[in-house]
N, C-alpha and C positions, 0 to 999 in steps of 0.2 A: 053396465054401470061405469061412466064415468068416474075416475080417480083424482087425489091429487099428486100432482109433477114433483118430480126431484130432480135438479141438476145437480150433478157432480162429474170430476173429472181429475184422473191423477196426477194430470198434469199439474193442475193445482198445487199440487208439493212440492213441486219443483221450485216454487220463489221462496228463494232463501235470502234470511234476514239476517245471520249472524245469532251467534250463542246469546244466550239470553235477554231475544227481544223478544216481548209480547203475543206479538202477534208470529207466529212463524205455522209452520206445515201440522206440530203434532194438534192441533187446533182440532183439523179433519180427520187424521187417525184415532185421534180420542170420538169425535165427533161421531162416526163409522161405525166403530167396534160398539160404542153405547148402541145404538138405531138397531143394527143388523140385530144385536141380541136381544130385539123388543116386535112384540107383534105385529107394530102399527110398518113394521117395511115390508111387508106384503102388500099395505093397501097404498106403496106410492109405484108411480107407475116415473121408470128411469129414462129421464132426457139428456142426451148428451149435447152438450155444446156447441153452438155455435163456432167457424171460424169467421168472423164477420167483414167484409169487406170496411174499407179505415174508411167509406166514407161514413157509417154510420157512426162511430168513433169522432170525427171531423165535426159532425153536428154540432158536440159540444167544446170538442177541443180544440186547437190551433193547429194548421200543420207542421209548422214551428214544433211547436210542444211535444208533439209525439214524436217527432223527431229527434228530438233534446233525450227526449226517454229512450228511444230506442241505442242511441248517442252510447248512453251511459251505464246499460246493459250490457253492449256490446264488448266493456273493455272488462266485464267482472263485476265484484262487489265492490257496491258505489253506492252513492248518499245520494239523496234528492233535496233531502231538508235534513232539520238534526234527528227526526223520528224516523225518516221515512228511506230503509234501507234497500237495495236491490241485487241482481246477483244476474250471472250471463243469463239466465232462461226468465227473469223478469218480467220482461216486456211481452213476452208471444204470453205468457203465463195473465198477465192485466189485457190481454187484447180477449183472450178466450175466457177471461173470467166477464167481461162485457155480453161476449159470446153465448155465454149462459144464460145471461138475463132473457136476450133477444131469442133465443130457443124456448125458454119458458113461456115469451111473449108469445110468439109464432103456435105452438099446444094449448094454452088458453084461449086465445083470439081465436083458434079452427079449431075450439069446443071437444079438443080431444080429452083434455082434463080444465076439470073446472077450478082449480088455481093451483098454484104452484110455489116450489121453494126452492130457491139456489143457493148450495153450498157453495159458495166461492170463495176465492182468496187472490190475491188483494182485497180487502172493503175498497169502498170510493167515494163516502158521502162528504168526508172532510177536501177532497180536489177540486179544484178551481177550474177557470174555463185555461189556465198559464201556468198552474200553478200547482204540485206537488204537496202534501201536506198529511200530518196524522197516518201515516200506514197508507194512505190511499195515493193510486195513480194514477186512473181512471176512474171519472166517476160512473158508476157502474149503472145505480137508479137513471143518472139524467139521460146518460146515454138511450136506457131502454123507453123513458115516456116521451123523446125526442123519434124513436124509433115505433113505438104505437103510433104514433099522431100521421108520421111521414108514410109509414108503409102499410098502416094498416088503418087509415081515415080515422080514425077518434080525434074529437076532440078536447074535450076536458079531462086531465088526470090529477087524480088526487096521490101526494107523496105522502106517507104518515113516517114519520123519523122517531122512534123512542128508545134509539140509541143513548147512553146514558151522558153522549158528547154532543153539542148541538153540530148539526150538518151545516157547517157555512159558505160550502161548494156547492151544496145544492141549493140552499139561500142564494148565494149569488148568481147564479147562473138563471135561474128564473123569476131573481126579483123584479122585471118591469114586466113581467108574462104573466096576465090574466088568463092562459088556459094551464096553467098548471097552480093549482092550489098546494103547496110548501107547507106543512104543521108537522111543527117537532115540541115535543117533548125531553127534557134534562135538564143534569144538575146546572147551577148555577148560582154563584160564578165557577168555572171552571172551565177546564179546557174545552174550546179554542179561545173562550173570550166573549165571542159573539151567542145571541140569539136571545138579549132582550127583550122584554116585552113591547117595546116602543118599535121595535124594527116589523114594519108592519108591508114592506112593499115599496113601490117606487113607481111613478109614473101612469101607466097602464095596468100597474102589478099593483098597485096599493089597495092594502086589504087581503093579496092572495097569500100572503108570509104570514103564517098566524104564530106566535113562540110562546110555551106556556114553559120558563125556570121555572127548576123544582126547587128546594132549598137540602142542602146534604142532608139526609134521614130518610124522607121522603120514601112512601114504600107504595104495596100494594095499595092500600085506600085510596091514598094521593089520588095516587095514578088513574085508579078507577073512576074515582069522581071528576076529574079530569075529562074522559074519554067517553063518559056515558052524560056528561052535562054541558061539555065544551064542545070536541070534537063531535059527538053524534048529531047535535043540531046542526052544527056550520060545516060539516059536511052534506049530510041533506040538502041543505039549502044552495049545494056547490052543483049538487047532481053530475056527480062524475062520472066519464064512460069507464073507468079503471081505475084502481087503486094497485099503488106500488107501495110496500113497507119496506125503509129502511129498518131492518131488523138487526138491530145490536140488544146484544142482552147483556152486557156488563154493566148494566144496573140492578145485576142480582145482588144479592145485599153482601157474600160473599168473593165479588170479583175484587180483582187488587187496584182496578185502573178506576174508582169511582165509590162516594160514598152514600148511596142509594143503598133502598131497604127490601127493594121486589122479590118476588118468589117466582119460582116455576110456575106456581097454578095462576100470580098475577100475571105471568104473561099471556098464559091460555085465556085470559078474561080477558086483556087487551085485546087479542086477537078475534074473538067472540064479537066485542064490539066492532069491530074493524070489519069483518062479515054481517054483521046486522045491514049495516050502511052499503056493503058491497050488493050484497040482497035486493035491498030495494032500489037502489039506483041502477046497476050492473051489471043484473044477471050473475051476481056472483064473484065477477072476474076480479082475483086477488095475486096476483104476484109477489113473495115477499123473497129478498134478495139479504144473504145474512153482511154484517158490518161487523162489529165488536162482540167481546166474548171474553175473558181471557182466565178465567179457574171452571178448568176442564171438566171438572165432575157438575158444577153448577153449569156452565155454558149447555153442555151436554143435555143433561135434565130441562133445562129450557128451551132448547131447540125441541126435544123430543113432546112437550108439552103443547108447544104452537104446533107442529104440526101435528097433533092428537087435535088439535079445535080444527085445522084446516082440512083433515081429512073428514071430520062430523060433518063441517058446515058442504064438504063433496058428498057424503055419503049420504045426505038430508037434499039434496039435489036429481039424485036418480033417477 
């Protein structure tokens, strides 16, 4: 019986953001200690990480850019932007968190487990193709459906973002790209600013940006009706060879960083839907790569609820 994947890696603790930022290491210690002491980590099966060669890296970023990152690592703790903070082991730390994705990809793709989840850290869905931004500095998703398409022939991948921030790194980076279908989900207006309803694609890509704002409140129902009336037809009709979830959950209705209303078991329904669609298009294959999070006992209980759906929709696979 095939399972589903877990990345993790302790290096990952290693990127330090300075006392009382957000996003920093006890994220995955809380994150850990909840999982371990719950049935459902028996049924993941542990993938370690990628160290990925920079050109896969390169696909999406400048070599400039990572240059600049490794720049600025190099000398300690440093700033990228006003959020987005870094520390000497930073930069190998955002290479190997890439490095997870594309390890999840590589066990999916060679049908060793039938999808997967990467606890990683840094997120990356707010980074740009230049550009630094939101806690991220790599973008972690683009990296890995640039890395599907290149090394392992797919072509169409669907992103689902219901991160409770819209992803406008990953907007940007595949906005004129018709093989990559981009739908997010969040508050709005709110941070970054972008992912109006009118931003719909550019060029060759218009149409493949789909943005559903939520308005602050907005909880499970929303969302639901969303995902089972919105996304599950215009995905279908995408027919994707893969689906990637930017997985942010601090639009639990308890995180500090957003005024959304969801719950743990709303996430396990989102993700339900998200496998319905994987199912008939995909054979299944789900990668969901985590982003935002930030009140640990909700973060926690929601990670452990998506993957409670993503080991069913494994265990219903057999």
């Amino acid at each position: 019986m095939r399972k589903t994947g877990f990345v993790y890696h302790p290096d990952y603790l290693r990127h330090q953001t300075g006392q009382g930022h957000p996003e920093n290491a006890q994220r995955l210690f809380a994150l850990l200690d909840y999982l371990k002491k719950d049935s459902l980590w028996n049924h993941l099966k542990q993938i370690k990480p990628l160290n990925p060669p920079l050109k896969w890296i390169e696909k999406i970023h400048t070599r400039d850019y990572i240059s600049s990152i490794e720049r600025v690592c190099s000398s300690g703790l440093g700033m990228l932007d006003a959020d987005t903070l870094v520390s000497l082991d930073s930069y190998n730390v955002a290479v190997l968190a890439a490095g997870g994705v594309l390890a999840a990809l590589d066990e999916v793709l060679g049908k060793s487990v039938n999808n997967a989840f990467c606890a990683v850290r840094p997120p990356g869905h707010h980074a740009e193709t230049e550009r630094a931004m939101g806690f991220c500095i790599f973008n972690n998703v683009a990296i890995g459906a640039r890395y599907a398409q290149m090394n392992h022939k797919l072509n169409k991948i669907l992103i689902v973002d219901w991160d409770a921030h819209h992803g406008n790194g990953t907007q940007h980076i595949f906005y004129e790209d018709p093989t990559v279908f981009y739908f997010s989900v969040h508050q709005f207006p709110h941070y970054p600013g972008t992912g109006s309803d009118d931003e719909e694609g550019q060029g060759e890509g218009k149409g493949f940006t789909l943005n559903m704002p939520m308005c602050a409140g907005s909880g499970d129902l929303e969302y639901i009706e969303v995902f089972e009336n919105i996304l599950y037809p215009e995905a279908i009709k995408f027919s994707p060879d893969l689906i990637l979830i930017s997985a942010g959950f601090d639009g639990h209705k308890d995180d500090p960083l957003s005024n959304l209303n969801l719950s743990a078991a709303g996430f396990k329904r989102l993700t339900q839907v998200v496998l319905n669609v994987a199912e008939e298009c995909c054979e299944g294959r789900v990668v969901s790569v985590l982003e935002g999070g930030y009140n640990l006992k909700a973060f926690s209980e929601s990670v452990s609820s998506h993957l409670s759906a993503l080991i069913e929709g494994s265990e219903n696979r057999k």
